[in-house]
N, C-alpha and C positions, 0 to 999 in steps of 0.2 A: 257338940252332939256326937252319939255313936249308934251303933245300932248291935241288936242282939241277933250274933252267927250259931244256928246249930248244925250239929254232924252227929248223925245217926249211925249204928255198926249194920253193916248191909245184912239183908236177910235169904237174900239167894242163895240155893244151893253152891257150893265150891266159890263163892265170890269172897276174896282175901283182900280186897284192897278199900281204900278208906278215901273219903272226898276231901281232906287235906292232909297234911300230914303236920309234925310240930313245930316246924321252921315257918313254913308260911305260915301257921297257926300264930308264930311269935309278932310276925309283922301286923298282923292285924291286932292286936291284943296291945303293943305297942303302939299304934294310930287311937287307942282309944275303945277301942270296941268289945262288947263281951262276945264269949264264945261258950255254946254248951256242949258237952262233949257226952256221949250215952257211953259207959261205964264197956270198956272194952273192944270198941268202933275199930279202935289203931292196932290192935294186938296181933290179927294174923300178917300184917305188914309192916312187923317188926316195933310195931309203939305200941308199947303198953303203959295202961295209964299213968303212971310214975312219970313217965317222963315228959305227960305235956304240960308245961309251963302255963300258971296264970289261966285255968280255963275253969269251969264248972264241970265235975261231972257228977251225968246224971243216970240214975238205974235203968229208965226206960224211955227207946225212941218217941212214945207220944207223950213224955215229959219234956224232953227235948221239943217236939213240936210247938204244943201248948205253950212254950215257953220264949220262941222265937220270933225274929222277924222275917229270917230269911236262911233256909230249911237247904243243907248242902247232901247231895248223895252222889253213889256211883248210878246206879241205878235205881229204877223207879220205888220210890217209895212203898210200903206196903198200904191199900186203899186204910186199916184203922190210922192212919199216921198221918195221911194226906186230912182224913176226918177230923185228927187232931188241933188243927192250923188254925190261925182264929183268921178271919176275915181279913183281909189283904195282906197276908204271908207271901214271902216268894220262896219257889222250889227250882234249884237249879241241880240239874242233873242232867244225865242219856235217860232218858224219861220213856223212849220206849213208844211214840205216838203213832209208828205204824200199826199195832198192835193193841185189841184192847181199848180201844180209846173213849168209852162209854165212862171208864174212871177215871179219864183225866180230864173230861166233859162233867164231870159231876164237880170234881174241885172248881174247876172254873166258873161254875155257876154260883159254889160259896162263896164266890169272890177272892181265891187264890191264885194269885198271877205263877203264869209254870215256863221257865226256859228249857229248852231243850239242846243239850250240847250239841247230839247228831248233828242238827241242825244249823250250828255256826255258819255262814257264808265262806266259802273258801275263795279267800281275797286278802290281798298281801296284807291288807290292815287286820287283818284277823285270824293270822297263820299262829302268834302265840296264844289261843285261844281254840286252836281245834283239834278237839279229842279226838278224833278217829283217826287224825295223822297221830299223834303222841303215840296212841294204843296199839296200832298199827304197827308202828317200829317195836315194839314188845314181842307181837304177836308174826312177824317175821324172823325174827333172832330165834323165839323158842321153837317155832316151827322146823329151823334146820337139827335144830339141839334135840329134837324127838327124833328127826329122820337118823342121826347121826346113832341114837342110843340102837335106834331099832334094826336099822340097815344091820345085815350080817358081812359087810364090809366098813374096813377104814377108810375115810375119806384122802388123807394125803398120800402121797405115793413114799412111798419109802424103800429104800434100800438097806439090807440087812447080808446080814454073815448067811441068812438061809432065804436068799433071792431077796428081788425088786419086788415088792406092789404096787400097782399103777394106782393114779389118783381116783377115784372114783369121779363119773359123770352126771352132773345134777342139770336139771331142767326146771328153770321158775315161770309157772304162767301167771300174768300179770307185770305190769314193770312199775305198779303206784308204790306207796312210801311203804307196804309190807313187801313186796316183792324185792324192791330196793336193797330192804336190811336185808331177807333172804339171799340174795345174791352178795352181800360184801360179808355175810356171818359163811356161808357155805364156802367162797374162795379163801377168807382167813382158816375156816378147815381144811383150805389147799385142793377141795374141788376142783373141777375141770365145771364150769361153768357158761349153760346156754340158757337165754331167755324169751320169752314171747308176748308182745302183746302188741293187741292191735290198734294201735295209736303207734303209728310211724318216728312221730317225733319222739318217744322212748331210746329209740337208739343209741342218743350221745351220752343218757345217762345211764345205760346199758354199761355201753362201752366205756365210760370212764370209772367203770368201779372193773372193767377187768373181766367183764363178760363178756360172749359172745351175741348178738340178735339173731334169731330166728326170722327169716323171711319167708311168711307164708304169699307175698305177693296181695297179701290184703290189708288196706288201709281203711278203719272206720273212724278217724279223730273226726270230730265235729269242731265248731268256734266253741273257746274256749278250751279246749285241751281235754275233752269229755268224750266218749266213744260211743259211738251210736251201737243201735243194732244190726248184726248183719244181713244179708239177705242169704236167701237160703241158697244160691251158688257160691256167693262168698264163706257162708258154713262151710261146704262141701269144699271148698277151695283149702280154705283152711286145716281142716282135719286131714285132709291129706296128706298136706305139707306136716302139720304136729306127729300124724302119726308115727313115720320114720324116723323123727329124733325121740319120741317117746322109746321105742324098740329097739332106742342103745343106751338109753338113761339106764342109771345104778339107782338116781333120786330122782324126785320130780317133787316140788313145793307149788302147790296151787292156789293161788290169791284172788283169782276173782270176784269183785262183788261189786251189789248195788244198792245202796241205803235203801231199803221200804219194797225192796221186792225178791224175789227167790234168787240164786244165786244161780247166773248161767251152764249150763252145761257145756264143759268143753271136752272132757275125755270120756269117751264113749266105753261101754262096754268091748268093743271091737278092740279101740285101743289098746285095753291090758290086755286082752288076750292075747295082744302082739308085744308083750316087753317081757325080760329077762325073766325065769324064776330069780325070787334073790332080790327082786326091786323095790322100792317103797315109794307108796303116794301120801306125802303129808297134806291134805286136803284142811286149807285155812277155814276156804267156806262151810265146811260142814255145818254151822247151827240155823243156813240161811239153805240149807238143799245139799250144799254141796258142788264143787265143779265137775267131780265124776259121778256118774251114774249109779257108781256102786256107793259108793259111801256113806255111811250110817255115823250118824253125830253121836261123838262119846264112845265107839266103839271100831275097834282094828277088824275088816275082815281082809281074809285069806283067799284072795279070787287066783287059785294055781298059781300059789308058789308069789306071788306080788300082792304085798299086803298094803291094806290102804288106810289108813290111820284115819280120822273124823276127830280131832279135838276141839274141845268146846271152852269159850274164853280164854286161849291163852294167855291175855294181860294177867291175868289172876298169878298166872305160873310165875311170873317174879310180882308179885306186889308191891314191893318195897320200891321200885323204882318207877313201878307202872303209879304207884300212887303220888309217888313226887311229880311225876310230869301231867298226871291229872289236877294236881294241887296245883300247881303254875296255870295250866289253862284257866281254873275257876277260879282262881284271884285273880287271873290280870283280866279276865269278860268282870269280876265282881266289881272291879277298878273303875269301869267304864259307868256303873251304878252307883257310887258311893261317891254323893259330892257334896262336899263341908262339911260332912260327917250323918252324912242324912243319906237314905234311900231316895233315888230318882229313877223309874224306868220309863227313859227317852224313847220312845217308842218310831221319833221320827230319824234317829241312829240307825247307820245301815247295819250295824253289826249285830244289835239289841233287834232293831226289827227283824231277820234274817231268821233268830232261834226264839223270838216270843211267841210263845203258844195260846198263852190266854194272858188278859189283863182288865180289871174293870170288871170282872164278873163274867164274861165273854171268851171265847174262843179267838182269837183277833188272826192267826196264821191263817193265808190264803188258801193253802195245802188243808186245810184241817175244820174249816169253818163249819162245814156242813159234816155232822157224823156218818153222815150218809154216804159218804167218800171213803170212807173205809172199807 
């Protein structure tokens, strides 16, 4: 038995990357299975059709759908594509459910089963399956490589025939898996590197890539290694403490965020007004709000002399790798569904139940049942 895989070429504005790539493409094609591929899917991440092996391609995404059992994307489908699907299709993607979710309430009632990668359970069993770590470490690398173009300093200190330059001083808020690569891509630029976040237990992997932690004196980890919210003396506690090392930074790389809701404010307008002219704020959050106040998603402003950058999707900014390590996550969750060569979605699997959004014709996610929760 096998089953029919398609991959559609994404339709978002500036999105370059593809839900497989031709290597994982080959292993499944090898196990038996067809695959349909829409005529130029792979092309801005480096694969163009020539070179995938043993696939079908097809002129258009809702050929591909109509055509499939189980419908692969980076992101959410476009709704005529989702309409395409015949009755118990499944769509595995970053589907996007906090957002909008009247059209992925509508597939589900066709009777279109929808996984949602965001949603993976972050549990040792399901670390080679979660895209927002993968995408994450993309989108911390590119993030110093923008500050780095932009900054009108070099980062490593150098000594020359016509003087020293010191290293430049970078500042990462957040210490999850973008703040991480931020901090070990900015010291390989030979930064001087400080970090912050409020989860205490950050520290040891702070400090084993070669950073320094910022002690704001405030601890919000909750069970589980997840950080609450603060209270508003611990705000204030806090921003105090950041503000001083903000008004010696050269960089500042800001990563904060929360799957499904705006992205916290941590650098206040006050703040820049207290940092160097000459500084840069690479704001990761920008497409969820942002971490600083000033920040405009997709757009650099100039707040006196400290410009704060807003880029939107960074994964996109290398594809070619960001899609291989998406391609790895969505075969090895597809792994967990494909048994003797037939589709099964175990819905009593913690990992399957974790990202199932709908099945059965229903909405089945606890989060999500009632549209009215949106």
């Amino acid at each position: 038995m096998s089953i029919s895989i398609g991959i559609i070429k994404e339709s978002a504005d500036g999105e370059r990357r593809v839900a497989l790539d031709p290597p994982t493409v080959g292993k499944l094609t090898q196990a038996g299975h067809k695959v349909l591929l829409e005529s130029g899917a792979g092309a801005q991440a480096g694969h163009p059709d020539e070179v995938w092996k043993d696939v079908e391609i097809v002129d258009s995404a809702a050929k591909v759908a109509a055509g499939c059992q189980v419908l692969l994307s980076v992101r959410r489908p476009p709704a005529e594509v989702l309409d395409a699907l015949p009755e118990g299709a499944l769509v595995i993607g970053s589907l996007s459910p906090y957002a909008d979710f009247d059209q992925l309430e509508k597939a589900a009632k066709a009777g279109v089963s929808l996984v949602s990668m965001e949603l993976v359970p972050r549990i040792t069993r399901a670390q080679a399956m979660d895209v927002l770590s993968s995408q994450a470490t993309v989108a911390g690398y590119k993030a110093v490589i923008i500050a780095a173009d932009v900054a009108p300093r070099l980062f490593p200190m150098l000594t020359t025939a016509a003087g020293t330059l010191r290293p430049a001083k970078a500042v990462v808020i957040g210490a999850g898996v973008a703040g991480l690569q931020a901090i070990a891509t900015a010291r390989r630029l030979g930064a001087q590197v400080e970090a912050y976040d409020i989860r205490a237990a950050a520290r040891e992997q702070v400090e084993s890539l070669g950073a320094k932690m910022i002690d704001t004196g405030v601890d919000a980890e909750t069970e589980g290694g997840y950080a609450r919210e603060l209270t508003d003396d611990e705000r204030a506690q806090q921003a105090e403490a950041l503000a001083r090392h903000l008004a010696r930074a050269d960089v500042v790389i800001s990563t904060a965020a929360i799957p499904g809701r705006p992205a916290p404010k941590i650098i206040t307008e006050a703040m820049v007004s207290g940092m160097q002219p000459g500084s840069v704020i690479v704001d990761i959050a920008a497409e969820t709000g942002g971490n600083c106040e000033l920040t405009q998603a997709g757009e650099t402003v100039d707040a006196s002399g400290v410009l704060i950058v807003g880029p939107t999707n960074l994964p996109s900014k290398a594809p070619l790798h960001a899609s291989e390590m998406y391609a790895k996550n969505i075969n090895n969750l597809l792994a967990l569904m494909i048994k003797d060569g037939e589709l099964v979605v175990d819905a009593e699997d913690e990992v399957i139940a974790g990202c199932l959004l709908a099945h059965g014709g229903k909405v089945v996610h606890e989060k999500f049942k009632s549209s009215g929760d949106q």
